[in-house]
GUDO-403168 format. One record per atom (N, C-alpha, C, O): x, y, z negated; residue number from 1. Coordinates in steps of 0.1 Angstrom, whole numbers. Atoms other than C-alpha are relative to their C-alpha. Example, Ala and Ser with C-alpha at 12.3 -4.5 7.8 and 13.67 -1.06 7.14 Angstrom:
BEGIN
    east   north      up   num
       9     -12       0     1
     123     -45     -78     1
       9      12       0     1
      19      12      -7     1
      -9     -11       0     2
     137     -11     -71     2
      -8      11      -8     2
      -3      22      -9     2
END
This chain:
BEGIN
    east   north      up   num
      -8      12      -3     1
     348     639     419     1
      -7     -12      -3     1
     -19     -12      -4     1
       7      13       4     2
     341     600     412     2
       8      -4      -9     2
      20      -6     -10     2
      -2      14      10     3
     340     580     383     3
      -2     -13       0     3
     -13     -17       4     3
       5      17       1     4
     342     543     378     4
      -2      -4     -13     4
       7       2     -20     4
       3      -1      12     5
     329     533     347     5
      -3     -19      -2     5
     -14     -24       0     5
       6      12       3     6
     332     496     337     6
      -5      -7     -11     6
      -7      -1     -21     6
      10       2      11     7
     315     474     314     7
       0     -17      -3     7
       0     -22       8     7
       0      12       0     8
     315     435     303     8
       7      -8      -6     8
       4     -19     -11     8
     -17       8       6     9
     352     424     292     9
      -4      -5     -16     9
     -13       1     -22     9
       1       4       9    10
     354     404     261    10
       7     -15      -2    10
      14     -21       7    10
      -5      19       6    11
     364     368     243    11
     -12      -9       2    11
     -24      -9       0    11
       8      12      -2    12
     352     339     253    12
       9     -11       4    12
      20     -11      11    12
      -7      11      -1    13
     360     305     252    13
       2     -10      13    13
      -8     -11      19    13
       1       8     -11    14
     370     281     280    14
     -12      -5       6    14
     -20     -11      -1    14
      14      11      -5    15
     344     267     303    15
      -9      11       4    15
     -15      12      14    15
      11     -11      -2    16
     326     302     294    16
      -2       8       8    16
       7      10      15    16
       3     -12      -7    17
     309     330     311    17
      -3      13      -1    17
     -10      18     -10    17
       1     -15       6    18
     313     365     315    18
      -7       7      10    18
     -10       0      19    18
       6     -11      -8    19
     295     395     336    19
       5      15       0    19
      -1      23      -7    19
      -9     -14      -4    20
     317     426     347    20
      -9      10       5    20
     -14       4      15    20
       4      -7      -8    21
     299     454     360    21
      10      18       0    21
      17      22      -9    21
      -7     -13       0    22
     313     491     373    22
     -10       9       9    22
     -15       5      20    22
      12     -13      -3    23
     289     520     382    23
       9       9       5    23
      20      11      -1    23
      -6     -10      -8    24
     302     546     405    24
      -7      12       2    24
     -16      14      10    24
      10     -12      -3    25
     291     581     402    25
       9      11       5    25
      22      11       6    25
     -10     -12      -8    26
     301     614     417    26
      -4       9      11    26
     -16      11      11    26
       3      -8     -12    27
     300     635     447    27
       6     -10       9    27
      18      -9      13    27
      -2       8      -8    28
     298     604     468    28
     -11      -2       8    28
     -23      -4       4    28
       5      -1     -13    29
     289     605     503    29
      -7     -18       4    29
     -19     -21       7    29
       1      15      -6    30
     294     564     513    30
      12     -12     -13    30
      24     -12     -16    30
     -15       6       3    31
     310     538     495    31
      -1     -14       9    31
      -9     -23      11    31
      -9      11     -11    32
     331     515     519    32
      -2     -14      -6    32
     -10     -22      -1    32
       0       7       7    33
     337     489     493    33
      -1       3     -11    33
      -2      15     -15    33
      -9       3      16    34
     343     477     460    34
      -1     -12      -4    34
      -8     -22      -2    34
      -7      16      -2    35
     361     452     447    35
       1      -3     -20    35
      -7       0     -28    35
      -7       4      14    36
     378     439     412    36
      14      -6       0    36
      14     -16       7    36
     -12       2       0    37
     415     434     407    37
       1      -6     -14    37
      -9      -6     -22    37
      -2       4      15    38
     429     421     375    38
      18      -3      -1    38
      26      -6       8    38
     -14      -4       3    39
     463     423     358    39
       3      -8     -14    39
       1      -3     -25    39
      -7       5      13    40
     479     397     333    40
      12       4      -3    40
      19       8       6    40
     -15      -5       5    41
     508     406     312    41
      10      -4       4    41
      14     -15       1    41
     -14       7      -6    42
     540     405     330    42
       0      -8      16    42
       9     -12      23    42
       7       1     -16    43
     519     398     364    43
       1      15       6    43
       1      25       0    43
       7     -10     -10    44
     512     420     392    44
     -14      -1       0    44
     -21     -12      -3    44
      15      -2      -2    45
     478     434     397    45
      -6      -7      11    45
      -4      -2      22    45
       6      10     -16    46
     458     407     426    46
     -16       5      -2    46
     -24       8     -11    46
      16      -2      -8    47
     427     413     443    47
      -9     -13      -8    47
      -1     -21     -13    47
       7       8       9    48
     401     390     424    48
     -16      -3      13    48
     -21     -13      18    48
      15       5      -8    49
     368     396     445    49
      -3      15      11    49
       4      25      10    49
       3     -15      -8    50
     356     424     470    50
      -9      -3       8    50
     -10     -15      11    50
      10      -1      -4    51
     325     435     489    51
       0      13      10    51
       5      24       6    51
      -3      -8     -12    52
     323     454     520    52
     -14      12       1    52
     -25       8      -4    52
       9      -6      -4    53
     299     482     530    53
     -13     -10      13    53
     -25      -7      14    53
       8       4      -8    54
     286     454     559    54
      -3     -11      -7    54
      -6     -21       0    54
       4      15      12    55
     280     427     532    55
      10     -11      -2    55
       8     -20     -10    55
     -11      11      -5    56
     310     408     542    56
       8      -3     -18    56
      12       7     -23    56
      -8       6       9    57
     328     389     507    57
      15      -7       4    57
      20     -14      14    57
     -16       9       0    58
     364     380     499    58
       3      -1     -19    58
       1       7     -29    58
      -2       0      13    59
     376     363     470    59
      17      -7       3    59
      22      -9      13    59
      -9       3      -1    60
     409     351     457    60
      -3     -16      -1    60
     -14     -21      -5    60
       0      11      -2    61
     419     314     463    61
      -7      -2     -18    61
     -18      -5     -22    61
       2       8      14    62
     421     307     425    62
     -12       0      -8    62
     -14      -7     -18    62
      16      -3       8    63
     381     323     417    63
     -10      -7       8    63
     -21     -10       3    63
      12       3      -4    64
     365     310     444    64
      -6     -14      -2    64
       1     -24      -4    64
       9       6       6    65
     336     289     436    65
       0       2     -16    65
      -4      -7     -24    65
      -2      -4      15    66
     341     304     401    66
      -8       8      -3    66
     -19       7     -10    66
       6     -14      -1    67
     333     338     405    67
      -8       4       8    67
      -6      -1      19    67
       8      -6      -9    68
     305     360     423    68
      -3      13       2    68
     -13      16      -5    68
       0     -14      -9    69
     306     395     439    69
     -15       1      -1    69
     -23      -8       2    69
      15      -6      -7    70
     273     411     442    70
      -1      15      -5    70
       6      19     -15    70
       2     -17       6    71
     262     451     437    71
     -17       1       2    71
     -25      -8       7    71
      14      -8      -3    72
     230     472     438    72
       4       9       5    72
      15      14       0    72
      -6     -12     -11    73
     234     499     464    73
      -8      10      -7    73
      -5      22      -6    73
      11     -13       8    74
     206     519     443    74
       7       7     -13    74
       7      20     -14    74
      -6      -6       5    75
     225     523     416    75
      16      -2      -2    75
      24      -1     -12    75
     -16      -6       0    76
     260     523     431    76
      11      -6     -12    76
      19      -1     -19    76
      -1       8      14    77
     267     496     406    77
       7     -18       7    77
       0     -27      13    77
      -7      13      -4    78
     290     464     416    78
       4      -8     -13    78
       9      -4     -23    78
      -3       8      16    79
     292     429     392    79
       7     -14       8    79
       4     -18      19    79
      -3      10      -3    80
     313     398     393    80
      -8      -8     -11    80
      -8      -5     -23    80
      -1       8      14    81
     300     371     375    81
       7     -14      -3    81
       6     -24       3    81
     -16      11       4    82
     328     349     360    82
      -3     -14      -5    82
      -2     -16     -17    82
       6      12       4    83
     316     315     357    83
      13     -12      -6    83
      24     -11       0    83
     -12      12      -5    84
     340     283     345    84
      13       6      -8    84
      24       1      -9    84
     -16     -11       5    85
     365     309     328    85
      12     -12      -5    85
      11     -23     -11    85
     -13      13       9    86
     399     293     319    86
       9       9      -4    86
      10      19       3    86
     -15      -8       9    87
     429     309     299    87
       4       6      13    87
      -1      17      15    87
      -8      -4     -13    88
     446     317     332    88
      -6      15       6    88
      -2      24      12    88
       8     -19      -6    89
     417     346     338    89
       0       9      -8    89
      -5      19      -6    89
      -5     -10      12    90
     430     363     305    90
       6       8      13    90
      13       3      22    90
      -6      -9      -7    91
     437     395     322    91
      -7      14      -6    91
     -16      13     -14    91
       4     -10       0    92
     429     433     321    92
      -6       2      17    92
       1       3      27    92
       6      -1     -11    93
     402     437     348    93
      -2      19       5    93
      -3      29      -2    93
      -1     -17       1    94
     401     471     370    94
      -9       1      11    94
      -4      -4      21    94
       4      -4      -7    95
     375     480     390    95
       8       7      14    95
      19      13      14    95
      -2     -10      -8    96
     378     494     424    96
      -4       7      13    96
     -12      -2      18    96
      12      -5      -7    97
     362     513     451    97
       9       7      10    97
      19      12       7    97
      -3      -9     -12    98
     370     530     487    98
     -14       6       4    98
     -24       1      10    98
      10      -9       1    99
     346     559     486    99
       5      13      11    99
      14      22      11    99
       2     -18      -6   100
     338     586     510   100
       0      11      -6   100
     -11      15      -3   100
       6     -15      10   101
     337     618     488   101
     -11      11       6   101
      -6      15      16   101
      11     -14      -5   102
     309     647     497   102
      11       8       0   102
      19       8     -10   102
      -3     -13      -3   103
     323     675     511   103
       3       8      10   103
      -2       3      20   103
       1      -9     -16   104
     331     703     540   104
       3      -6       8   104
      -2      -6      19   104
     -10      12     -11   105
     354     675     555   105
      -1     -13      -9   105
       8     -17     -17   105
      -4      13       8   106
     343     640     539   106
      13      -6      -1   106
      19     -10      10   106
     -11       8       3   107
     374     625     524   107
      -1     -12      -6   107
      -8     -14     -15   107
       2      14       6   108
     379     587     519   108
      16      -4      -6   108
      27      -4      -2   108
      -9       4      12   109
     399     577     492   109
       0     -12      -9   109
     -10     -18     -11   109
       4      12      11   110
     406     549     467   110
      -1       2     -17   110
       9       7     -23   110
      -4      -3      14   111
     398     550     430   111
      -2      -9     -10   111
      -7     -19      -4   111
       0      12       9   112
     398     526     399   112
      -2       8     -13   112
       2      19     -17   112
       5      -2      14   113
     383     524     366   113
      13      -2     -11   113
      25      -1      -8   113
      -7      -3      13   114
     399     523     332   114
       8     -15      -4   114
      19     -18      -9   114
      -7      16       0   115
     405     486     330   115
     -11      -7      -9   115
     -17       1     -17   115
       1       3      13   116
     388     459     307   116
       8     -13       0   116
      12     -21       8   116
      -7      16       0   117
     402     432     293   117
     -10     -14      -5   117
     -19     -13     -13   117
      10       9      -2   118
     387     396     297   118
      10      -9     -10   118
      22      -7      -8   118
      -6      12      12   119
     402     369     270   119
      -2     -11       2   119
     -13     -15      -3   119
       2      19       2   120
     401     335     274   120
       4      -6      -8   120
      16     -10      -5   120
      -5      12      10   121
     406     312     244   121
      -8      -3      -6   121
     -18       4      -7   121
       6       2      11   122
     395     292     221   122
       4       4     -14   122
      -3       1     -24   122
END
């Protein structure tokens, strides 16, 4: 199957910057995208940033010029990096990915990491 395995979440104070990354391993054929969602308390989960298999970017109104999307296709490895941070990006961040899977009949599916959580304060 596939794992998402993310990495980066932490405290930091206003103004500051952080670097998310999620590694994708598995019996994976293609991956389509991947993205980052994020989830404050008592929020719904929103799309945050995403990155297409044709290079194509989308970000949310409130990150852009904030935040930056980028991966390595070598190691199947996608990072935002969170510039500018403000209390408001206090959240639990969740990786996520639409992956082809290997097998008799490639299947494409969506899957998500474990979450981290990103802190904003001073």
């Amino acid at each position: 199957q596939v794992r998402l395995v993310e990495s980066g979440g932490g405290l930091v104070q206003p103004g500051g910057s952080l670097r998310l990354s999620c590694q994708a391993s598995g019996s994976i054929f293609s991956i389509n995208a991947m993205g980052w969602y994020r989830q404050a308390p008592g929020k719904e989960r929103e799309l945050v940033a995403v990155i297409r298999s044709d290079g194509t970017l989308g970000y949310a109104d409130s990150v852009t010029g904030r935040f930056t999307i980028s991966r390595d296709n070598a190691k199947k490895t996608v990072y935002v990096q969170m510039n500018s941070l403000k209390p408001e990006d206090t959240a639990v961040y969740y990786c996520n990915a639409d992956i082809t899977v290997q097998g008799y009949i490639p299947c494409r599916r969506e899957y998500w990491g474990q979450g981290t959580q990103v802190t904003v304060s001073s």
